[in-house]
LOLUM-296689 format. One record per residue: residue in three letters; x, y, z negated of N, C-alpha, C in turn. Coordinates in steps of 0.2 Angstrom, whole numbers, padded with zeros to 4 digits, always signed. Example, Ala and Ser with C-alpha at 12.3 -4.5 7.8 and 13.67 -1.06 7.14 Angstrom:
ALA+0066-0028-0039+0062-0022-0039+0066-0016-0039 SER+0064-0011-0035+0068-0005-0036+0064+0000-0039 
This chain:
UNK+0298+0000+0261+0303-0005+0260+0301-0012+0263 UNK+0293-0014+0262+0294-0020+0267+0292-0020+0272 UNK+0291-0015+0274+0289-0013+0281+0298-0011+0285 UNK+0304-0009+0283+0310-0011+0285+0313-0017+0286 UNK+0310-0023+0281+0313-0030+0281+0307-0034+0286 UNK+0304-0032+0290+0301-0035+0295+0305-0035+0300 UNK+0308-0031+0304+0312-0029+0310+0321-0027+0307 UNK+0325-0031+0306+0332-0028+0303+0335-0025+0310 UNK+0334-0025+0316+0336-0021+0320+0333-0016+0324 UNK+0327-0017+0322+0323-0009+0322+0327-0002+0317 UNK+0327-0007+0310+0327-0004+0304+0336-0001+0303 UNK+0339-0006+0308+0344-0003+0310+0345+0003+0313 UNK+0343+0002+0321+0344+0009+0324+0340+0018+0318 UNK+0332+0015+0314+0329+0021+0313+0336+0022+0305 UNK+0340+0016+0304+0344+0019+0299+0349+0024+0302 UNK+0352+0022+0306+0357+0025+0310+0355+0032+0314 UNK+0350+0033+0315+0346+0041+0315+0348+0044+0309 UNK+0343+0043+0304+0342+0045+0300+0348+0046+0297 UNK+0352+0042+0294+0357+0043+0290+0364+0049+0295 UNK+0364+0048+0302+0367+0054+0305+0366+0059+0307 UNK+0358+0062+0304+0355+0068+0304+0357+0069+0298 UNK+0357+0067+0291+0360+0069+0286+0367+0071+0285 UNK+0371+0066+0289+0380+0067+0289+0380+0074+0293 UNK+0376+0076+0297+0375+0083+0300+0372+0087+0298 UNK+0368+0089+0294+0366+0093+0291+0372+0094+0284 UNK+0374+0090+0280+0379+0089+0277+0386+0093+0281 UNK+0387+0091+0286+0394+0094+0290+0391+0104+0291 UNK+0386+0103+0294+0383+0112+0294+0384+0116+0289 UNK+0383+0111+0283+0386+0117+0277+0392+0117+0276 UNK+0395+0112+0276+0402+0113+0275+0405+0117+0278 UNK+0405+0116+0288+0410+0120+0293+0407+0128+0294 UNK+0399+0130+0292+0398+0135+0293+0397+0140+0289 UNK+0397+0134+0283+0396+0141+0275+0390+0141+0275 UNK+0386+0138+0275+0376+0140+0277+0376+0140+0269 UNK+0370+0141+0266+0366+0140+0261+0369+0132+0257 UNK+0369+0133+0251+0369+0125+0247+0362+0123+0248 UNK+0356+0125+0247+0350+0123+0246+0347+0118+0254 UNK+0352+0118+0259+0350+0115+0263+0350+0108+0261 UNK+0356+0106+0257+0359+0100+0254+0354+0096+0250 UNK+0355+0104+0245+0353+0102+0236+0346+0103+0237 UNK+0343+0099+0239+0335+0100+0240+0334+0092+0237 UNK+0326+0092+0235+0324+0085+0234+0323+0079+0240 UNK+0320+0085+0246+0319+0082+0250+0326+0076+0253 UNK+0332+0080+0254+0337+0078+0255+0340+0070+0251 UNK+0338+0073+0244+0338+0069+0237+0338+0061+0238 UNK+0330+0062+0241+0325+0056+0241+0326+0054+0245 UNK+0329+0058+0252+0331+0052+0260+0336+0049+0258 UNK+0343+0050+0252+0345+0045+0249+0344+0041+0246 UNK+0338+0041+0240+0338+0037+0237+0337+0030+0243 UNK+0331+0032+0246+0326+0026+0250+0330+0024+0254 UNK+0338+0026+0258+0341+0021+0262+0344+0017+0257 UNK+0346+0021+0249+0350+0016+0246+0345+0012+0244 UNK+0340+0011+0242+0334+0006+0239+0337+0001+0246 UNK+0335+0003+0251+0334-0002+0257+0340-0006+0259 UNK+0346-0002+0259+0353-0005+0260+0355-0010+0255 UNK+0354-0009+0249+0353-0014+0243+0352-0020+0244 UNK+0348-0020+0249+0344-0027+0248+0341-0029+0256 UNK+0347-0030+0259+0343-0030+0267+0349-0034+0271 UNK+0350-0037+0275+0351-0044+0281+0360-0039+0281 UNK+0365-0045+0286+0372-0045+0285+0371-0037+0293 UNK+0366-0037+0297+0366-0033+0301+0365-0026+0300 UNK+0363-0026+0292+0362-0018+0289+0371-0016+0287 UNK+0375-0021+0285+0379-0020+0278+0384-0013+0283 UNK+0386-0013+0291+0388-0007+0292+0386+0000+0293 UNK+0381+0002+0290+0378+0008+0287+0379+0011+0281 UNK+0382+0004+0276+0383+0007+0268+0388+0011+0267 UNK+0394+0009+0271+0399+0015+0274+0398+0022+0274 UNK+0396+0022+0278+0393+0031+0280+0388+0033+0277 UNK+0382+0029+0274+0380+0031+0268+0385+0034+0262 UNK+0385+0030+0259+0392+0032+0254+0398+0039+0256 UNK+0397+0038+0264+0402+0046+0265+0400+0050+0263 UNK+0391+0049+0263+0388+0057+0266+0387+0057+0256 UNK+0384+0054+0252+0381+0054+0245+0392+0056+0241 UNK+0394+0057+0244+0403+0057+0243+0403+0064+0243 UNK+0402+0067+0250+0401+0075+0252+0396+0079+0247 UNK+0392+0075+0247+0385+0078+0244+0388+0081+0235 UNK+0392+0075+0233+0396+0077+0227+0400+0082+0224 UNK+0404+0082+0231+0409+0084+0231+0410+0093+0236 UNK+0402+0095+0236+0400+0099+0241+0402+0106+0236 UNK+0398+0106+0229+0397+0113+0222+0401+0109+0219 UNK+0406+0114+0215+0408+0108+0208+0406+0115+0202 UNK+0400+0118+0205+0397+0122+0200+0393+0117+0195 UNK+0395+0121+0187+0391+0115+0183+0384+0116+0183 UNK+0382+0121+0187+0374+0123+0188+0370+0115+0190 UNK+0377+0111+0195+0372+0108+0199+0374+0101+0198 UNK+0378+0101+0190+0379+0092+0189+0371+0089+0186 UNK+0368+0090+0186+0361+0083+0185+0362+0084+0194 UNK+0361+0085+0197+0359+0082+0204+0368+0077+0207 UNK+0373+0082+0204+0376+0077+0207+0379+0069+0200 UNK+0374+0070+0195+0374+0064+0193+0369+0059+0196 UNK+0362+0064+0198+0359+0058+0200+0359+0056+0207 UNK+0366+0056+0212+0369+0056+0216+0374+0050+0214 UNK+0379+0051+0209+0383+0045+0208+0379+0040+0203 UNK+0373+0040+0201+0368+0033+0198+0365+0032+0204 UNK+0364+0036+0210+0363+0032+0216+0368+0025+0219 UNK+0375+0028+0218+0380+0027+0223+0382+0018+0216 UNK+0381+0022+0210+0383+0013+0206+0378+0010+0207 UNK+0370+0011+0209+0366+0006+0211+0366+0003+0215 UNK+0370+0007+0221+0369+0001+0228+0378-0001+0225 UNK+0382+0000+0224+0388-0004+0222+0386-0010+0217 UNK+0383-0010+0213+0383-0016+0211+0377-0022+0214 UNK+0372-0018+0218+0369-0024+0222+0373-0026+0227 UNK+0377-0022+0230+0381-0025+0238+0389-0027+0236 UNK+0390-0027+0228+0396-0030+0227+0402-0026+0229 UNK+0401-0020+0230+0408-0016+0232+0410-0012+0226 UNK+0415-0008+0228+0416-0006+0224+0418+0003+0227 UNK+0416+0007+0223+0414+0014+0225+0422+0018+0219 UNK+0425+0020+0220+0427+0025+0216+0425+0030+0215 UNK+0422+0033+0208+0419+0038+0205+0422+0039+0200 UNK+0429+0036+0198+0432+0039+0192+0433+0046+0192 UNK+0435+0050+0197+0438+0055+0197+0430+0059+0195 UNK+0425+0060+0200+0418+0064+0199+0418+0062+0191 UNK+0416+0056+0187+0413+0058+0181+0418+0061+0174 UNK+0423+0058+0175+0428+0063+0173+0427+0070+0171 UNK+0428+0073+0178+0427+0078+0179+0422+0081+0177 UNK+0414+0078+0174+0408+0082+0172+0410+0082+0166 UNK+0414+0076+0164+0416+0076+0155+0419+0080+0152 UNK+0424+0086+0155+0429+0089+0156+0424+0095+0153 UNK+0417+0098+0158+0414+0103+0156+0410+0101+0148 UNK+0410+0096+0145+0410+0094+0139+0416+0094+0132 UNK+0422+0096+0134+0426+0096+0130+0426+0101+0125 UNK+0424+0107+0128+0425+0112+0125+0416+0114+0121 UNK+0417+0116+0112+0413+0117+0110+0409+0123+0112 UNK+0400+0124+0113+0397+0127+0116+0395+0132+0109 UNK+0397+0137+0110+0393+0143+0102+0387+0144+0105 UNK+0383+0143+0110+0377+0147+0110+0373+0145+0106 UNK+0365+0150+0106+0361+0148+0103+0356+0141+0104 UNK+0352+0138+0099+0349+0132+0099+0344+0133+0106 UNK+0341+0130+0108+0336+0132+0112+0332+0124+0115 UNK+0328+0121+0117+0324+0117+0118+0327+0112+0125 UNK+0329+0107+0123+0332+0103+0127+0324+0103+0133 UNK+0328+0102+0140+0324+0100+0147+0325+0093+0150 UNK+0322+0089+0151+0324+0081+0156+0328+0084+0163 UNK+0334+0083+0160+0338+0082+0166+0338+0078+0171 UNK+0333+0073+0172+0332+0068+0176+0327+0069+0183 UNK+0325+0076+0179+0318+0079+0182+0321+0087+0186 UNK+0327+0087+0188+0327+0094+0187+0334+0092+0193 UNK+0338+0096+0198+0344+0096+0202+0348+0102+0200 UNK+0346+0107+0196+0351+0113+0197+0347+0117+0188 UNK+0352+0120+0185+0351+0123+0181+0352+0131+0181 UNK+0350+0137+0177+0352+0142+0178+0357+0143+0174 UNK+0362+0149+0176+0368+0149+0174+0365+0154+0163 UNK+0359+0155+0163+0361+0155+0156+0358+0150+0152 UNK+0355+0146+0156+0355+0137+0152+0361+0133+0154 UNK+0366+0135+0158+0370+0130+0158+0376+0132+0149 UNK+0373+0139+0149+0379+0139+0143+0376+0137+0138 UNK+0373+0135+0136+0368+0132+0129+0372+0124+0129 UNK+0369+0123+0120+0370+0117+0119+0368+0111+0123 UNK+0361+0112+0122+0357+0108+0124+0359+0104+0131 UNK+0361+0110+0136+0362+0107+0141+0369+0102+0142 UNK+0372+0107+0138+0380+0103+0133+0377+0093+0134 UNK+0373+0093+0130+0374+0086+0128+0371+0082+0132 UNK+0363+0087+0135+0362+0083+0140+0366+0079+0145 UNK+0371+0083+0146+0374+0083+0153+0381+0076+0150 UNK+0382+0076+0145+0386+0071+0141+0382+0065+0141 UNK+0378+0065+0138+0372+0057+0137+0372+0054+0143 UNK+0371+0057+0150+0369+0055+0156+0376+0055+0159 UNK+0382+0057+0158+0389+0057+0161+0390+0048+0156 UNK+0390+0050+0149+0392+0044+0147+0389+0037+0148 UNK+0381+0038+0149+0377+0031+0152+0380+0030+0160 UNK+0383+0034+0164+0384+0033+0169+0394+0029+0170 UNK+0396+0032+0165+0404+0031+0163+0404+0023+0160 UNK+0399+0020+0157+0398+0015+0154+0397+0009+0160 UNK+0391+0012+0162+0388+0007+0168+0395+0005+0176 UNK+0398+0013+0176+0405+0009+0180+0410+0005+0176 UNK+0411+0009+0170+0417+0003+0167+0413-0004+0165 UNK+0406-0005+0165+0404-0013+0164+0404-0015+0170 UNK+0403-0014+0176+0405-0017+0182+0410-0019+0184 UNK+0414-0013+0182+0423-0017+0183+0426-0023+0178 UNK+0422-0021+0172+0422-0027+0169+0422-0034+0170 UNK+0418-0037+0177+0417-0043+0177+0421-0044+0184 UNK+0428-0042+0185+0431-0042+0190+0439-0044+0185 UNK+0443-0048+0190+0450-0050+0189+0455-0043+0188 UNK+0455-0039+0193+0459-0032+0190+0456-0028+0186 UNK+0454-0029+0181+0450-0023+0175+0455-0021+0172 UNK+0461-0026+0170+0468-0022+0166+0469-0017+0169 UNK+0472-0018+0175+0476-0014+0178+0470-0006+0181 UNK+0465-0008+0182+0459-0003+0185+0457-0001+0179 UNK+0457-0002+0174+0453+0002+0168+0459+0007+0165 UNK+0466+0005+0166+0471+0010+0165+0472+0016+0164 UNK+0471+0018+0169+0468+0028+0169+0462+0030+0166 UNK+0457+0027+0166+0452+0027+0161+0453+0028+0154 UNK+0458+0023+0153+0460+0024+0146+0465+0032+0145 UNK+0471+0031+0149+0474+0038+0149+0467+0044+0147 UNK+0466+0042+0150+0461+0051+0151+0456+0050+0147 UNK+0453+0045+0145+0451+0046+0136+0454+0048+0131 UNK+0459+0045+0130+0461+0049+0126+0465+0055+0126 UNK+0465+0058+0132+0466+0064+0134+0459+0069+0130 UNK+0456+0064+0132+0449+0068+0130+0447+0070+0123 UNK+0449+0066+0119+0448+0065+0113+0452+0071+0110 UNK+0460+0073+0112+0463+0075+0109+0460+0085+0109 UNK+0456+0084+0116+0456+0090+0118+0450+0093+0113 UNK+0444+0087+0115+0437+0089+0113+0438+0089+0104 UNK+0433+0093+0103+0431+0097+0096+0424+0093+0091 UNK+0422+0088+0096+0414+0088+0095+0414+0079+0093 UNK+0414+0079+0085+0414+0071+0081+0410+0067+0086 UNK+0405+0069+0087+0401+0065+0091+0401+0061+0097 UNK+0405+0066+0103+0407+0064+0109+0413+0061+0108 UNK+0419+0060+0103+0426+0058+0102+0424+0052+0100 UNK+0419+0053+0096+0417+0044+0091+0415+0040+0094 UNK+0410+0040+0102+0407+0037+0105+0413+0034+0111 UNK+0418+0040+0111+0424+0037+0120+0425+0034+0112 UNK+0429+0033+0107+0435+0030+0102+0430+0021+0106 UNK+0423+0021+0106+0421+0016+0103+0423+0011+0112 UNK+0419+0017+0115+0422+0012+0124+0431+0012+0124 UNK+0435+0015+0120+0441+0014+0121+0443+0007+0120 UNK+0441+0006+0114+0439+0000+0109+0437-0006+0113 UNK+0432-0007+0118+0429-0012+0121+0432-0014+0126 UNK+0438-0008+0132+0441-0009+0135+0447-0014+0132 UNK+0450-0012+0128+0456-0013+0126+0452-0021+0125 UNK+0449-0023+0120+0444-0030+0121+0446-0034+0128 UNK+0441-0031+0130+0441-0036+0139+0446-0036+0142 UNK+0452-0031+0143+0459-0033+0146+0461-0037+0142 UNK+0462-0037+0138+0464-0043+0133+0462-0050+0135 UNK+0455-0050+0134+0452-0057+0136+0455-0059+0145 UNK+0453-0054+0148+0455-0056+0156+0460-0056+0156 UNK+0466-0053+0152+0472-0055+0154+0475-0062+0151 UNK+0471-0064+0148+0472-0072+0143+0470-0076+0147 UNK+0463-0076+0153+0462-0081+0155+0466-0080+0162 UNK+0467-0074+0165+0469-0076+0172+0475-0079+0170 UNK+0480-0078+0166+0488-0080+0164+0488-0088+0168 UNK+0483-0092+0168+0485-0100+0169+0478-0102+0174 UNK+0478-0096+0182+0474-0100+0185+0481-0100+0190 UNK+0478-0105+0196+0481-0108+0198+0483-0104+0206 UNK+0477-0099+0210+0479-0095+0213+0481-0091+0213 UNK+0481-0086+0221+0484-0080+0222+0479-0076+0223 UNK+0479-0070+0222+0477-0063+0223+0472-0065+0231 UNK+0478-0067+0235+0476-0067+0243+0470-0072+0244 UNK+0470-0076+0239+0465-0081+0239+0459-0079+0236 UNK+0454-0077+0241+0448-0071+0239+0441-0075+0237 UNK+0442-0082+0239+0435-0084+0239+0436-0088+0231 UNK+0443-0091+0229+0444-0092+0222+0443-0089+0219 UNK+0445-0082+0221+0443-0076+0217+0437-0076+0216 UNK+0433-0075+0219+0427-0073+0216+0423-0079+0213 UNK+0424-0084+0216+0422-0089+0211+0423-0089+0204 UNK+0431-0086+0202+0432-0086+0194+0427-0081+0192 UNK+0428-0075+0195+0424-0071+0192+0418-0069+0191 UNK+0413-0075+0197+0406-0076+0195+0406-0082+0189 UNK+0411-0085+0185+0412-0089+0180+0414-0086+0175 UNK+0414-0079+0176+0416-0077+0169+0409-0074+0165 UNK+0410-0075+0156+0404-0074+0153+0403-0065+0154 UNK+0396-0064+0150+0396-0055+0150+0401-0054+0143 UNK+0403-0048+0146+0410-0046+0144+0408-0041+0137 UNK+0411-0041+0132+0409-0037+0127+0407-0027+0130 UNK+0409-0026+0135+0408-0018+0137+0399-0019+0141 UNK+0399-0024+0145+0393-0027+0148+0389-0028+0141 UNK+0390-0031+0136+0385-0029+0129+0382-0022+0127 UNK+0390-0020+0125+0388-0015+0123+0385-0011+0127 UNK+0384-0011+0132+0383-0005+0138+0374-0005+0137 UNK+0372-0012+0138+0364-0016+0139+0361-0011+0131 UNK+0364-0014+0123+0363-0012+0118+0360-0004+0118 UNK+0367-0002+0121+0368+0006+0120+0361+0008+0126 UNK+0360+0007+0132+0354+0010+0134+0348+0006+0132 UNK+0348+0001+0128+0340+0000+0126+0340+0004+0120 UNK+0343+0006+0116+0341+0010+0110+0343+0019+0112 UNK+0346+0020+0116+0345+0026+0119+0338+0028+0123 UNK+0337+0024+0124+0330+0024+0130+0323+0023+0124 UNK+0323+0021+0117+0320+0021+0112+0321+0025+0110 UNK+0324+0030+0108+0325+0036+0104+0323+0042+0110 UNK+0325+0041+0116+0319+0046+0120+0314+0044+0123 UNK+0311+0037+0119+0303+0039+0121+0301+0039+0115 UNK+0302+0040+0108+0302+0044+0104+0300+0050+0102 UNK+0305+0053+0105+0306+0061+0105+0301+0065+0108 UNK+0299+0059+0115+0296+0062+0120+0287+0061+0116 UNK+0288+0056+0115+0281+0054+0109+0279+0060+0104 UNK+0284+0061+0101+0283+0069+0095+0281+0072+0099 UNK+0284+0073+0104+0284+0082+0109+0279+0083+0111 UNK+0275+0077+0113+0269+0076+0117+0262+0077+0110 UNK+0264+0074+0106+0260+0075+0099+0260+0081+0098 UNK+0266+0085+0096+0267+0091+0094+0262+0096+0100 UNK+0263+0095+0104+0258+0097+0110+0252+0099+0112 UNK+0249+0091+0107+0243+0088+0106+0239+0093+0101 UNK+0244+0093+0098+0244+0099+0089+0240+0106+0092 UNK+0245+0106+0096+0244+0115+0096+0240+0116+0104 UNK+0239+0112+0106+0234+0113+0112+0226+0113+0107 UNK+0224+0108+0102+0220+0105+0098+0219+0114+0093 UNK+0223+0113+0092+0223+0119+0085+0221+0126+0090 UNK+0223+0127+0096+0221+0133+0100+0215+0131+0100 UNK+0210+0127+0106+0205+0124+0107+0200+0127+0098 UNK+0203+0123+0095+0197+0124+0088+0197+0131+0085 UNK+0203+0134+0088+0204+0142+0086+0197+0148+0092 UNK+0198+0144+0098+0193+0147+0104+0188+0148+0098 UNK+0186+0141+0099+0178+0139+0095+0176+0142+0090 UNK+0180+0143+0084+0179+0146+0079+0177+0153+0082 UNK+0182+0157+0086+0182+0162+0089+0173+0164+0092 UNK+0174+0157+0094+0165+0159+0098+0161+0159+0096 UNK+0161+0156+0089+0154+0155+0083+0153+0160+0080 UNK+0160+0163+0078+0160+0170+0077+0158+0174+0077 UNK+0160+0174+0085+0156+0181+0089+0149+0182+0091 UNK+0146+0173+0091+0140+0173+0093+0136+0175+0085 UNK+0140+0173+0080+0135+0175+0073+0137+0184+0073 UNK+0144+0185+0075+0142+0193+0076+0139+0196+0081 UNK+0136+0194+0084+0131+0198+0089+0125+0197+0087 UNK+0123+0192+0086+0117+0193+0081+0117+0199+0076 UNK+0120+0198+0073+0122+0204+0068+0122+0209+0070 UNK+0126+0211+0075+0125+0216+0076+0118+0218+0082 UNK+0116+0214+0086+0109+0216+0086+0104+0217+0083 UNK+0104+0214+0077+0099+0218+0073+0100+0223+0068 UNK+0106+0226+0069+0110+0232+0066+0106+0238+0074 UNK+0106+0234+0079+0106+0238+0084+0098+0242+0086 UNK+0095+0237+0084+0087+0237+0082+0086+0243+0077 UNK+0089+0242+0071+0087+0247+0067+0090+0254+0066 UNK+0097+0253+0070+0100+0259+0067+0100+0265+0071 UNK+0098+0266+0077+0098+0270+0083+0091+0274+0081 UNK+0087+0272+0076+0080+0278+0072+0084+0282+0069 UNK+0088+0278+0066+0089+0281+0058+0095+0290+0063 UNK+0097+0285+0070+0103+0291+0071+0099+0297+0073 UNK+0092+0295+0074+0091+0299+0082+0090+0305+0074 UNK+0084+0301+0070+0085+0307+0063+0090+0309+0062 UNK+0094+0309+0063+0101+0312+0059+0100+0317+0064 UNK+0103+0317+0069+0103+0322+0075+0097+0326+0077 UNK+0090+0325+0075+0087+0332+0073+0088+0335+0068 UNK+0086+0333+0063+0088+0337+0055+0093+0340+0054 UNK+0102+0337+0055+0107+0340+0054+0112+0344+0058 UNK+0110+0341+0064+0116+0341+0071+0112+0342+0077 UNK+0111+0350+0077+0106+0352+0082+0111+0353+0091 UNK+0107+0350+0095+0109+0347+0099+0114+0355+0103 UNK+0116+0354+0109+0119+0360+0112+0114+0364+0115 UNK+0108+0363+0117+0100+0365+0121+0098+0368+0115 UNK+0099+0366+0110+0095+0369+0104+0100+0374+0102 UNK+0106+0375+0102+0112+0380+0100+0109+0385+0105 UNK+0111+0384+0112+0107+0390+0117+0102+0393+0116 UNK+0097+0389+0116+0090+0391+0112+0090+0396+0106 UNK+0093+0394+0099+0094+0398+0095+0095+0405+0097 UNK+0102+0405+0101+0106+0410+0100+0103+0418+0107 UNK+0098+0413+0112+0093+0414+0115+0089+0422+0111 UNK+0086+0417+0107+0081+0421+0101+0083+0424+0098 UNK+0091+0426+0096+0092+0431+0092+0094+0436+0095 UNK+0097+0436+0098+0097+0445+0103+0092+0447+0104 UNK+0087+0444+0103+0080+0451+0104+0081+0453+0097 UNK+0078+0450+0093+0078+0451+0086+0083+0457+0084 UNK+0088+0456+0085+0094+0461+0085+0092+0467+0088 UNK+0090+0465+0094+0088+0475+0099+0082+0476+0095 UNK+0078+0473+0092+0072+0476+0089+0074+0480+0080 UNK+0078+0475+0077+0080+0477+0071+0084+0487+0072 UNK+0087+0485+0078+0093+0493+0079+0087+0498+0083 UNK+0082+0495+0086+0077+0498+0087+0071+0503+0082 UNK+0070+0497+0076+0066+0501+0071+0070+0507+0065 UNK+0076+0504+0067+0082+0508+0063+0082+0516+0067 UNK+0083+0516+0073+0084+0523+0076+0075+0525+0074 UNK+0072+0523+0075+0064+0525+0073+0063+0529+0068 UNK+0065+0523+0063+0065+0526+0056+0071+0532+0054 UNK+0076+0532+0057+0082+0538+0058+0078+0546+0062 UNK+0076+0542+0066+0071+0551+0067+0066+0552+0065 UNK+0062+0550+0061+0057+0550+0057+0059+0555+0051 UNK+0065+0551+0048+0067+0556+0044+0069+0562+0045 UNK+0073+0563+0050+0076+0570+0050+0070+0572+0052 UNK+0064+0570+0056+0058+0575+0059+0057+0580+0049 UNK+0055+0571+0045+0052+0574+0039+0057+0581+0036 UNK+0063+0579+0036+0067+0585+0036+0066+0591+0037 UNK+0068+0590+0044+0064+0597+0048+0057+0601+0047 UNK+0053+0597+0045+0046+0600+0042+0047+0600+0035 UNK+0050+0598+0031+0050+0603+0024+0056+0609+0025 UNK+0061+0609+0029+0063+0614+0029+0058+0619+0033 UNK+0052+0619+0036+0049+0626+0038+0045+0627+0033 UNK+0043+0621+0029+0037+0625+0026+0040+0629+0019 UNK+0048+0627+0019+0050+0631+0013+0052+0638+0014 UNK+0054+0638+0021+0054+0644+0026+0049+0650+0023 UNK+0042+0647+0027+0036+0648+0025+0036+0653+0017 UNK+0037+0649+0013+0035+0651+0008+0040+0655+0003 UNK+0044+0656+0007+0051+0661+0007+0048+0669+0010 UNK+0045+0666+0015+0040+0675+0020+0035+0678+0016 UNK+0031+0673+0013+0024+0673+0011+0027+0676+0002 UNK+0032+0675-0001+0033+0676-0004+0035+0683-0006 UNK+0041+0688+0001+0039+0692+0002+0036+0698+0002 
């Protein structure tokens, strides 16, 4: 940034690259069909933010670049109207009211935030599920985008965006007649959406609208110029006080921006809890194991005796089963052996008492 505000007609020409290498890359996907992610990348994101940071706040010879900026962050909008990819194209239209309200112009974005609100009207049944920062993120998956969570996110962040344009218009002479369709179409809103929450909050900006046209309409009634007379103009309207929607708007993000650093305070704690409670769960874990290995070390020491006695005495090994069974086949051919021994012995004994009875059967004679 201050390295631009040294040179404004350096910082011109390298604005005039840069920002027609984008309107070209932007035109490539449009005319060819190429990828969205050429686009929808942060890199891309970020080459706007920084011309817008710089255009904001830079000499009368930067101011015809804010034009063609503004086209290209316009396309960039208006390139997916997938709800996948409303946080990038809102952090696209809070680019485009930051540099609107430093350069004092005036950007029409009724239509885009409208339109995100629109993807709000209708109650979400899904299941509960852990809100993400959509501030931190350009595209969602298509079954987070049906969740609550993202429901609301994408409302909180349309509606601080829907406030911060209608406080801007607020401190202008035609706010009656420019806030007009605004109101139409809130209460279109109201009639369609299901959700106390997001109706209770338009009832409240309805409320504050109707307020300020009121007041703007009471003082312009008895000034003395015309419309055409532009420098009266703005004179009056740097004389007007902040406007009750310019309160509420300030109010509403300072206590919105307290309840998410809040939440984010828990989340972090709750974090803290269970990162802590794992950690001391390790450690327990490790004291444990160190007192059981001790243990069983000296389980190890004594009990490998006692097994090895087990396994001679009861559970003779498979070497020893061979061995046995080695030894008893002979024992067997010896035992069948003494048996036929003793089987002819006898019949011999037999055979000699039949001759001697023989014998004494002749001799008898």
């Amino acid at each position: 940034m201050e390295l631009f505000k040294i040179n404004p007609s350096v910082t011109y020409v390298t604005g005039f690259l840069y920002i027609r290498q984008l309107a070209v890359t932007l035109r490539s996907v449009i005319t060819s069909k190429k990828e969205v992610e050429s686009v929808y990348n942060w890199q891309f994101v970020n080459c706007l933010h920084l011309w817008v940071s710089v255009l904001s706040d830079c000499d009368a010879c930067l101011q015809p670049l804010i034009f063609p900026l503004i086209q290209v962050m316009l396309g960039v909008v208006k390139l997916h109207s997938s709800a996948c990819f409303y946080p990038l194209h809102l952090h696209t239209m809070r680019l485009l009211l930051h540099l609107a309200a430093s350069t004092n112009k005036h950007i029409p974005l009724l239509h885009q935030l409208l339109g995100v609100l629109e993807f709000c009207a209708s109650i979400n049944k899904a299941p509960a599920i852990k809100p993400i920062d959509l501030t931190c993120v350009l595209r969602v998956t298509k079954g987070y985008k049906k969740t609550k969570a993202y429901q609301d996110g994408i409302f909180d962040l349309t509606y601080e965006l829907l406030l911060n344009y209608v406080s801007q218009l607020s401190q202008t002479i035609s706010f009656p007649e420019v806030s007009f369709p605004v109101t139409v179409w809130l209460k279109k809103f109201n009639k369609k959406c299901n959700n106390a929450k997001y109706t209770g909050q338009m009832k409240v900006v309805l409320e504050k609208i109707a307020e300020v046209s009121r007041d703007i309409t009471d003082k312009r009634a008895g000034v003395p110029f015309t419309p055409k007379d532009l420098e009266k103009v703005t004179e009056w309207e740097e004389e007007l006080p902040e406007s009750a929607l310019t309160k509420y708007f300030n109010n509403w993000l300072r206590i919105h921006r307290t309840v998410q650093a809040s939440k984010q305070a828990e989340s972090n704690v709750e974090g803290g809890e269970d990162e802590n409670g794992i950690e001391n769960g390790i450690e327990n874990a490790d004291e444990n194991g160190i007192e059981d290995s001790d243990e069983d070390r000296e389980k190890e020491i004594i009990e490998p005796k006692k097994k090895k006695k087990k396994l001679k005495t009861n559970k003779p090994e498979a070497s020893d089963k061979l061995s046995t069974s080695a030894d008893k086949e002979p024992k067997k051919k010896k035992k069948k052996k003494k048996k036929e021994l003793e089987e002819s012995n006898t019949e011999t004994k037999d055979f000699t008492d039949t001759g001697d009875i023989v014998e004494d059967i002749v001799l008898s004679d």
